[in-house]
N, C-alpha and C positions, 0 to 999 in steps of 0.2 A: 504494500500500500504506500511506500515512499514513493513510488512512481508517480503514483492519485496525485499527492502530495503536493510532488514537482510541478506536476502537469496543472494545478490548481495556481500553483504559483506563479507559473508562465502566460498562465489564460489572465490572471488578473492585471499581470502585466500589459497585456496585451491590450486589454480592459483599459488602463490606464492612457495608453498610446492614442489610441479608439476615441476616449473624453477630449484627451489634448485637438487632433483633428476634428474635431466636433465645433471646442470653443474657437478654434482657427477657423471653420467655414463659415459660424456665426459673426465673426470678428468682420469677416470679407465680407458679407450679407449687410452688417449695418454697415460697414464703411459706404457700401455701391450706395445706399442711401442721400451718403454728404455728396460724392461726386456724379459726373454725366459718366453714365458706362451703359455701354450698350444693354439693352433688356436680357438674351440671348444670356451673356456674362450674370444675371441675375438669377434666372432658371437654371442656370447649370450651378449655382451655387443652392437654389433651393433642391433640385435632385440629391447632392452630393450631401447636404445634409440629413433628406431623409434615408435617403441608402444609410450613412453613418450611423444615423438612431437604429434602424432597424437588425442592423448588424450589431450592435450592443443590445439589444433587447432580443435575439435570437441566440447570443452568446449569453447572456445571462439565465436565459433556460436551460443552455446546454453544459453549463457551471452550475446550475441547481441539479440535474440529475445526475451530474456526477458528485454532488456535494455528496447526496442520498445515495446515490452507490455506495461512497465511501462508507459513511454512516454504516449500510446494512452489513457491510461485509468486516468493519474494525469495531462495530458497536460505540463509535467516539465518534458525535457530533463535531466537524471541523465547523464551529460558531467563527472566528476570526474571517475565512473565507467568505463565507453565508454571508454574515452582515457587513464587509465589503463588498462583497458582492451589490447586495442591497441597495447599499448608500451609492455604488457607482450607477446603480439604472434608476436610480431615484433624480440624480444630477443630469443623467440624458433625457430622462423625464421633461425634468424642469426647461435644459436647453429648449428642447422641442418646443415644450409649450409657448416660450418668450418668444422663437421663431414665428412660431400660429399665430399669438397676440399680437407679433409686429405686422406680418402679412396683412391680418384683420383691419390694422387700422390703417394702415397706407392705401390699403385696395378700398375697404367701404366707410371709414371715418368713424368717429364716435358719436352716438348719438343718443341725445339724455331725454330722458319723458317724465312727466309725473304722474 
């Protein structure tokens, strides 16, 4: 099970690499914002970003069934993994969502009622 282990520890790495390229296609995303950049250069940053979530969100499944692998077969919850795990799709969560809410309000504005 040192294997599991490794391989846990290499995936969250991985994981971590994953966030970093995330908060960098967000970063590009608001900058096209401030400046004239072709649309084109905008859509390919809104793709690149959901590929990015979704590959951290299909990796974070495939780290939870090996977490429980692990678990079934050494009877020791690896908690440290899990709940980084956790907190890293909880963070692509968020990126995602502030990407949505930014979309939302450039494309139809805010609009208040009572």
């Amino acid at each position: 099970m040192l294997r599991t282990q490794r391989l846990l520890a290499f995936v969250g790495r991985v994981q971590n690499y994953c966030i970093l390229l995330l908060c960098f296609f967000l970063l590009a995303y608001l900058v096209c914002g401030y400046f004239a950049v072709p649309e084109t250069l905008t859509g390919l940053l809104v793709i690149c970003l959901d590929v990015v979530c979704w590959t951290l969100y299909l990796l974070s499944v495939w780290i939870t069934s090996l977490v429980f692998i692990q678990w079934y077969a050494t009877k020791v919850f690896p908690a440290s993994f899990f709940f980084s795990m956790l907190a890293r799709t909880a963070v692509a969560f968020v990126i995602s969502l502030l990407k949505e809410l930014i979309e939302h309000v450039v494309e139809k504005g805010i609009t208040v009622t009572l």
